[in-house]
C-alpha positions in Angstrom: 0.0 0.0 0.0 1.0 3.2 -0.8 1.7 5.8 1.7 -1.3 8.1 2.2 -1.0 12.0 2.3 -1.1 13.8 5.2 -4.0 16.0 3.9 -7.0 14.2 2.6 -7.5 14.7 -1.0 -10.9 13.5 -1.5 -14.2 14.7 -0.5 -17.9 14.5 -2.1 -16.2 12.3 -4.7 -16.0 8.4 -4.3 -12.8 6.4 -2.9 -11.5 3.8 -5.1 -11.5 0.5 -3.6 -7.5 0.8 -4.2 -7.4 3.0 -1.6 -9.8 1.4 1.1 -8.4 0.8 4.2 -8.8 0.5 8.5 -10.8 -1.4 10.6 -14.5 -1.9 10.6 -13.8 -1.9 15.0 -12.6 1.6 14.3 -16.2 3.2 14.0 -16.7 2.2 17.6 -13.9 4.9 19.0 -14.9 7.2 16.3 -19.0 6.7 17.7 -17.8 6.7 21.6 -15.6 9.8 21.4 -18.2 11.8 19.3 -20.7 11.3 21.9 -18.4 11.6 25.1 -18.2 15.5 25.9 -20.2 18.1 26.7 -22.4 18.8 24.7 -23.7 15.2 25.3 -23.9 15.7 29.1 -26.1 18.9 28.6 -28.4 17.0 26.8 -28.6 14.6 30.0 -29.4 17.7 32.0 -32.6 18.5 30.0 -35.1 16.5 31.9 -33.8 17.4 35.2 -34.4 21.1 33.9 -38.4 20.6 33.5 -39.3 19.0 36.3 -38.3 15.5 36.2 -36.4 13.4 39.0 -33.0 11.2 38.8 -34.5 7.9 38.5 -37.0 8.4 35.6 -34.7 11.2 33.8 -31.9 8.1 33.8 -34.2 5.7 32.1 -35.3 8.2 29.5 -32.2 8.8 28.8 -31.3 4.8 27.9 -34.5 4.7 26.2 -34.1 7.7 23.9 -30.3 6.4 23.4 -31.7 3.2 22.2 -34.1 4.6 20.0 -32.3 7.1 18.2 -28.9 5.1 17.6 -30.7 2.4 16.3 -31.6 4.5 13.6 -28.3 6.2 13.5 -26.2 2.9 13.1 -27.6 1.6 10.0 -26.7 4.9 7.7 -23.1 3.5 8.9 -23.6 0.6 6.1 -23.8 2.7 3.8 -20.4 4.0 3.4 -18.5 0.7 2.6 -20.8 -0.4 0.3 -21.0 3.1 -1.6 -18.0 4.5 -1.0 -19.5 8.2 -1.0 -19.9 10.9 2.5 -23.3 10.7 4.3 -25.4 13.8 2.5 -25.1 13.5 -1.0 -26.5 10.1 -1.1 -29.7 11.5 -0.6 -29.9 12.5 -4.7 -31.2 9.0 -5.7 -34.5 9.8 -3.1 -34.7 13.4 -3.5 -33.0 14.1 -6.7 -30.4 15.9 -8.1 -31.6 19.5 -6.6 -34.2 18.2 -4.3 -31.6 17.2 -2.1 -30.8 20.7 -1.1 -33.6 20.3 1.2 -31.9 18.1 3.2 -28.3 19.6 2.7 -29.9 22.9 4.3 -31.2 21.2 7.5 -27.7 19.8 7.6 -26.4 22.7 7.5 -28.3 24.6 10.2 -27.1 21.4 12.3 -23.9 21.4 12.2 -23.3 25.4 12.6 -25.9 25.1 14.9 -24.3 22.6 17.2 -20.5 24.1 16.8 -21.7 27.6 17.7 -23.5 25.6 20.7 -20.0 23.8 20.8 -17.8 27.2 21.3 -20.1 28.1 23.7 -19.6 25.4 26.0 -15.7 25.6 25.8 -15.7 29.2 26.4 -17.8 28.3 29.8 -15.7 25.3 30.3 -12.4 27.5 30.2 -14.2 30.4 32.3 -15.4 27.6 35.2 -11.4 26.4 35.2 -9.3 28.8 34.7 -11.5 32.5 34.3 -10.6 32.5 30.6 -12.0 35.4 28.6 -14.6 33.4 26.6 -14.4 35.9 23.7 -10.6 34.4 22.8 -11.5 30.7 23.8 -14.2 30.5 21.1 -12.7 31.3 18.1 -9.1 29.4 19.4 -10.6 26.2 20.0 -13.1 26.9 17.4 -9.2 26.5 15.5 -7.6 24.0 16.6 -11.1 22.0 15.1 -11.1 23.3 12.1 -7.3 22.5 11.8 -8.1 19.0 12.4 -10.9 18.6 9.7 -8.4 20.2 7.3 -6.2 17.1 7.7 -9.2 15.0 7.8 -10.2 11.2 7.6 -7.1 9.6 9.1 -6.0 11.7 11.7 -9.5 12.8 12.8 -10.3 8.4 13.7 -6.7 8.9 15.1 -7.3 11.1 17.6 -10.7 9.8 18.1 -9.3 6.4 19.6 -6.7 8.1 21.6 -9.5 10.8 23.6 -11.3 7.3 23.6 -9.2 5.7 26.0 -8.9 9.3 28.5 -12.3 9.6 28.5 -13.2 6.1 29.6 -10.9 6.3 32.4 -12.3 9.7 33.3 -16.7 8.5 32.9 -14.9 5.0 34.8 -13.5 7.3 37.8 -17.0 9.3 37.8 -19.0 6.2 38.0 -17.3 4.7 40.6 -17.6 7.6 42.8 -21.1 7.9 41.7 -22.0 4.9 43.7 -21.2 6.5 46.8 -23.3 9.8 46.7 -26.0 10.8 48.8 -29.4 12.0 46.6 -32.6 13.4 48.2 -35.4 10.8 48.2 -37.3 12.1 45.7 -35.0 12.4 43.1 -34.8 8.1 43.4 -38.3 8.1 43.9 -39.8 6.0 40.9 -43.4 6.8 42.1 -43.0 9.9 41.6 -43.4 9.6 37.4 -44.0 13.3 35.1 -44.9 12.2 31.7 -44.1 15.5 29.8 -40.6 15.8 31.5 -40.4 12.1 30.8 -41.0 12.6 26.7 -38.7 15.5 26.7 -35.7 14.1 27.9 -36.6 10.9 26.3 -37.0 12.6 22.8 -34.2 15.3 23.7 -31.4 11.8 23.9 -33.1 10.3 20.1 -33.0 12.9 18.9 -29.9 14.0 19.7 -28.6 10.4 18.6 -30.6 10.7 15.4 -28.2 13.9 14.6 -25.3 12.1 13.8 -27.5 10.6 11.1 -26.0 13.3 8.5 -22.5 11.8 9.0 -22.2 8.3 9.5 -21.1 7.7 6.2 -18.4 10.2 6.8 -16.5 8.0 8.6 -17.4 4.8 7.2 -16.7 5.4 3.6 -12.8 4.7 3.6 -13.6 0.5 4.8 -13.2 -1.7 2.7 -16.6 -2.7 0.7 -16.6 -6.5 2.3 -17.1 -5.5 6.0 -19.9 -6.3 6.3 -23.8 -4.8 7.4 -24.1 -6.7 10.9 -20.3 -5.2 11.5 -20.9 -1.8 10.8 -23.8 -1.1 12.7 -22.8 -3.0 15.6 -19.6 -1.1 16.1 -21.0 1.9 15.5 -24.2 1.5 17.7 -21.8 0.4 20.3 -19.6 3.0 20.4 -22.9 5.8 20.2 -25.3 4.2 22.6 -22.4 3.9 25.3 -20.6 6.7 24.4 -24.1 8.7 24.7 -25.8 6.8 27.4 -23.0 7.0 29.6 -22.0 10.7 29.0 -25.8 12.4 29.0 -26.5 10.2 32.6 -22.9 12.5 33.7 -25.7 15.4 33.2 -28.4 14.1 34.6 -26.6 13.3 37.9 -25.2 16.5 38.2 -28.0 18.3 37.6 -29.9 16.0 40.3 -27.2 17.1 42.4 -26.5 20.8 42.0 -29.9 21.9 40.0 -29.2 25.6 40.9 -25.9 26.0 39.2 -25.0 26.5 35.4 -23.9 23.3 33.5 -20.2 23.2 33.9 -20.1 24.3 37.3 -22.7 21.8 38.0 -20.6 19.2 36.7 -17.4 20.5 38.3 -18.8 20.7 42.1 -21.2 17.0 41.5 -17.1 15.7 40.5 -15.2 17.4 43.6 -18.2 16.3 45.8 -18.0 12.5 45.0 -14.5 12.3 44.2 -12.3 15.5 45.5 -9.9 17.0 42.9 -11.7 15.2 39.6 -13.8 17.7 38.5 -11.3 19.8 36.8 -9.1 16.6 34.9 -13.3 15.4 33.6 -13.8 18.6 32.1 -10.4 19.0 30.4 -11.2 15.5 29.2 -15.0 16.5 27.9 -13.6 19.2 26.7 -11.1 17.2 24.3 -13.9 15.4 23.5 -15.8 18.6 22.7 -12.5 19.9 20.5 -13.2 17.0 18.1 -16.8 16.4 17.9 -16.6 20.6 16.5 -14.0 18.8 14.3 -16.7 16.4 12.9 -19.3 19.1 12.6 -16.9 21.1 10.4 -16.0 18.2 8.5 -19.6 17.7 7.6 -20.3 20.7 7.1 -17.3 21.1 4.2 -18.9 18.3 2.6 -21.9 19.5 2.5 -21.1 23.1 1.3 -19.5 21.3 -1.4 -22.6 18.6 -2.2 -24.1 22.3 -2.4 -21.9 23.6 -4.8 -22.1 21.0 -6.8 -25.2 21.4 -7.4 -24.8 24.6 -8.6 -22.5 24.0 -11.2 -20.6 20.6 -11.3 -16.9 21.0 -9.7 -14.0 18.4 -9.4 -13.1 18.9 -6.3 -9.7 19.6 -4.8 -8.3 20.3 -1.4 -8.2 24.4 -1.9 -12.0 23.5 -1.7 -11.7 21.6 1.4 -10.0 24.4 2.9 -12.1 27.2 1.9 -15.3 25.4 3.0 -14.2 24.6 6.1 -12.5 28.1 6.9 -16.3 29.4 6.2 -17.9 27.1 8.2 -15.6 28.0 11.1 -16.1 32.0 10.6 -20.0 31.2 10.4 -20.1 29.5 13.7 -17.9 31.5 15.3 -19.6 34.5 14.6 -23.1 33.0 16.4 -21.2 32.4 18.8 -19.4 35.6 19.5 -22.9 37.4 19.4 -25.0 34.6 20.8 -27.2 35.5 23.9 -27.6 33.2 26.6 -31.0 32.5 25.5 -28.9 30.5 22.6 -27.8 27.9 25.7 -30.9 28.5 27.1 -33.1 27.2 24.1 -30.8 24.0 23.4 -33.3 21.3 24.0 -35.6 23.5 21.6 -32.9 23.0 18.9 -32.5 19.5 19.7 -36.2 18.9 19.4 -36.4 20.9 15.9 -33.3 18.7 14.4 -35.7 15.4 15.2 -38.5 17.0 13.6 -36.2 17.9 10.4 -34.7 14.6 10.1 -37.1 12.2 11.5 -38.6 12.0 8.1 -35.4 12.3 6.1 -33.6 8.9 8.1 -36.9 7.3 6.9 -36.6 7.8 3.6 -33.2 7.2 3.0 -33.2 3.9 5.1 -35.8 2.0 3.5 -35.1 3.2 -0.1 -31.1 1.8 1.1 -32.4 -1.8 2.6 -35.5 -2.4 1.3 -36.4 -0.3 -2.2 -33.1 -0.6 -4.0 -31.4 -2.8 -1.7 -28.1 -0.7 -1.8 -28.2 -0.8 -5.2 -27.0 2.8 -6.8 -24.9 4.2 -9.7 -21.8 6.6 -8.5 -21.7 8.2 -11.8 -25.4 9.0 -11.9 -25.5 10.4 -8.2 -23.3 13.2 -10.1 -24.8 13.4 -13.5 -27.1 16.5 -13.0 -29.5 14.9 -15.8 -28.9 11.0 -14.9 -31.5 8.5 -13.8 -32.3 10.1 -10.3 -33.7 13.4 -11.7 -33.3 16.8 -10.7 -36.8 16.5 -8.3 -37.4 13.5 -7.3 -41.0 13.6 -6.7 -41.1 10.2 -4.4 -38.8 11.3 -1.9 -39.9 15.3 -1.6 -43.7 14.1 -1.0 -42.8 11.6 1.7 -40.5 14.0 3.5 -43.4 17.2 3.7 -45.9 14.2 4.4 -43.8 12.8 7.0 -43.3 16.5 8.2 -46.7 17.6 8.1 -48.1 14.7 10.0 -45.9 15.3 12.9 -46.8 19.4 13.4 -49.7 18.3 15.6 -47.6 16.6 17.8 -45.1 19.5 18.1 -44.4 20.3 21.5 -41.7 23.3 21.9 -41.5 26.2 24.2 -42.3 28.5 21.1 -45.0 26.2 19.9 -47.4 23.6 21.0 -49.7 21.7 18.8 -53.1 20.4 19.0 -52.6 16.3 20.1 -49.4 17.6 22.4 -51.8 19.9 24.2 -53.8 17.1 24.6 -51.1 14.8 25.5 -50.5 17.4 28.2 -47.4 19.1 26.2 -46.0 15.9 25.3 -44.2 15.2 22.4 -44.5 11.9 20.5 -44.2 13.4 16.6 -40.8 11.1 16.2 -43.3 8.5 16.5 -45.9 9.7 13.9 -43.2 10.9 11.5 -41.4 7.8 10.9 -43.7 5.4 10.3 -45.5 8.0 7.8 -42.9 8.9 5.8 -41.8 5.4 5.2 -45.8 4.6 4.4 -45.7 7.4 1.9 -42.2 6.3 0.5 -43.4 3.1 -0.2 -46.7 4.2 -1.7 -44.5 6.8 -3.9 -42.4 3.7 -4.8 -44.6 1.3 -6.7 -44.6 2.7 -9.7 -40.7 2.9 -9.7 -39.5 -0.1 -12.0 -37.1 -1.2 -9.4 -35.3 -3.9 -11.2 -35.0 -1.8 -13.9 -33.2 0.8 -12.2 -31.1 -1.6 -10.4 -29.8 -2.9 -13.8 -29.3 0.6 -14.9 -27.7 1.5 -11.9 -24.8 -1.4 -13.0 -24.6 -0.6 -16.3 -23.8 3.3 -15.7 -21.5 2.1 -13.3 -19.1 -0.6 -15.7 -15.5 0.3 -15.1 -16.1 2.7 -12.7 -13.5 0.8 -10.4 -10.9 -1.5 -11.9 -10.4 -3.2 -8.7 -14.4 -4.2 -7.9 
């Protein structure tokens, strides 16, 4: 094998079986890491924030992180066998433009979360060592966007090495964990509150479900023989524990220290269990935190470019790797810099807009990968802006809004509540109603697609695309 270069090279384009190569074990450090800092532990705090006690807030959690990996996981197939980053495999269901739909949400998400991301640093930094926030953000905000310019190999890199720190550090806390003191009521499983129940239990799917956009990502390098069962084992693995483990770090210190912002929260629930280890978790969380940004601004590069290329049909290079990811850092940076604190204030609003957004999306682009064409796509059509996919691909756009549509009822969001919430008591189930709609629709849309037809197209656009398949 040929030695690889330090920078990536590729991007939205696909990589030549030649130049597979890893581990399929590696997606589990790659998963675990991603989840294990703190943005993941604020999402643990969520519950605790609207009423709800230890003991039920800790099984929502598990539930929600069961739910929304499960989903997660199984885009993680999908890189091996095509080859291609997360997002712009959604032309074959959307189309060739339609899939700008989707690459916006994506968008929103991952500025969204790395402006939430600075944020948290800069509080992290302040708690330890009274940084001034306004030079932490854009430095760390940096040192990410460094990272993602190097890209695939030295982001799983450093992945598996913060692996191993931050399981001795959630080890440490767990252990001492066992030998707090909580009042009665927060252990009291009597003492059930459905809506702040749903809230945290939605707030951890669909939190989960977010890494949806970017499985692929990190998948696509493997070699093409790995196997389905592999992939999404290691990956669900390493993102249920990874998540589970890191958001219950929330909910117990919120529990424990309700009155106090997150990171001093976290600090004093570490000193008071263990003396001294609240400072070494949060340098370790925030590590963790450094490279999840790094993810968010590798997704978003490839996105921006998926975008371009929409536009007008590029070959892309590394310049372009650069330039998008220099944007993406400038964009997030600056909603960060001018953010209020309403922004940290409204985060499990955000999370529970992102599972509205891509509830039906995940839908759609699982079963038309496992069930409608069975994996079965053409590389060179995916960028052929008049191929066999189309420029609107009416299936896919009618399930999403359908999918979307049917879930507004059950909306249930500080800004906006909708009818069946209201009557559920503020509850919200629409992750429930959305997916099984969209995939209905999907299907519906789907029977008057010749899909044997397309399948053979699909392999005769593709003949000698790879010498070595």
């Amino acid at each position: 094998m040929t030695d690889r270069p330090l920078i990536e090279h590729h991007s939205i384009d696909y990589v030549p079986l030649a130049e597979r190569h890893g581990k399929v074990w590696h997606l589990l450090p790659v998963w675990f890491t991603g989840d294990a800092h703190l943005a993941t532990i604020a999402t643990g705090a969520v519950g605790i924030a609207v009423g709800g006690n230890l003991a039920w807030m800790a099984i929502a959690v598990l539930a929600g992180c069961v739910l929304g990996t499960f989903f997660m996981a199984f885009h993680s197939t999908q890189g091996p066998q095509l080859g291609l980053p997360q997002m712009i495999q959604s032309r074959p269901q959307f189309g060739y433009l339609g899939a700008l739909l989707v690459w916006g949400v994506a968008l929103i998400t991952y500025i969204g979360f790395n402006a939430f991301n600075q944020l948290l640093a800069a509080d992290t930094m302040t708690t330890l060592y009274g940084s001034d926030r306004y030079v932490t953000m854009p430095v760390l905000g940096l040192l990410a966007a460094a990272l993602a310019v190097v890209g695939y190999d030295w982001i799983h890199r450093a992945q598996r090495l913060l692996a191993a720190i931050l399981i001795a550090g959630l080890l440490v806390m767990t252990v001492a964990v066992t030998s707090a003191h909580f009042p009665a009521a927060q252990l009291d499983l009597g003492d059930f509150r459905l809506v702040p129940f749903l809230v945290q239990l939605f707030a951890a799917a669909s939190y989960q479900l977010s890494w949806s956009i970017y499985v692929s990502d990190y998948s696509r390098y493997l070699p093409r023989n790995v196997g389905v069962a592999a992939s999404f084992w290691w990956t669900y693995l390493g993102a249920f524990i990874g998540g589970a483990w890191t958001m219950l770090v929330g909910t117990v210190a919120a529990a424990m220290f309700p009155k106090l912002a997150l990171t001093p929260a976290i600090k004093a629930a570490a000193d008071s269990v263990l003396p001294g280890s609240g400072t070494p978790l949060l340098i370790a969380s925030l590590l963790g935190l450094v490279t999840i940004t790094t993810l968010n601004f590798y997704g978003a590069s490839l996105t921006l470019l998926s975008v371009a290329d929409s536009l007008k049909p590029l070959r892309p290079t590394t310049g372009q790797r650069v330039v998008t990811i220099a944007l993406s850092w400038v964009v997030a940076t600056g909603l960060a810099l001018t953010a209020s604190k309403d922004f940290v204030h409204g985060f499990d609003e955000f999370l529970a807009i992102l599972l509205y957004l891509f509830t039906p999306w995940t839908a759609i682009n699982l079963v038309d990968f496992y069930y409608v064409r069975r994996g079965h796509y053409s590389v060179r059509e995916i960028f052929n802006p008049r191929g066999m996919y189309g420029r609107w691909n009416w299936r896919g756009l009618t399930a999403y809004g359908a999918g979307f549509l049917s879930m507004v009822p059950f909306f249930s969001t500080p800004s906006y509540t909708g009818y069946f919430a209201r009557q559920l008591g503020g509850a919200d189930v629409a992750m429930m109603v959305g997916l099984p709609v969209s995939t209905l629709v999907y299907l519906l849309a789907c029977r008057s697609l010749d899909v044997e037809a397309d399948i053979r197209a699909a392999a005769a656009a593709d003949a000698g695309l790879d010498p070595a398949a």
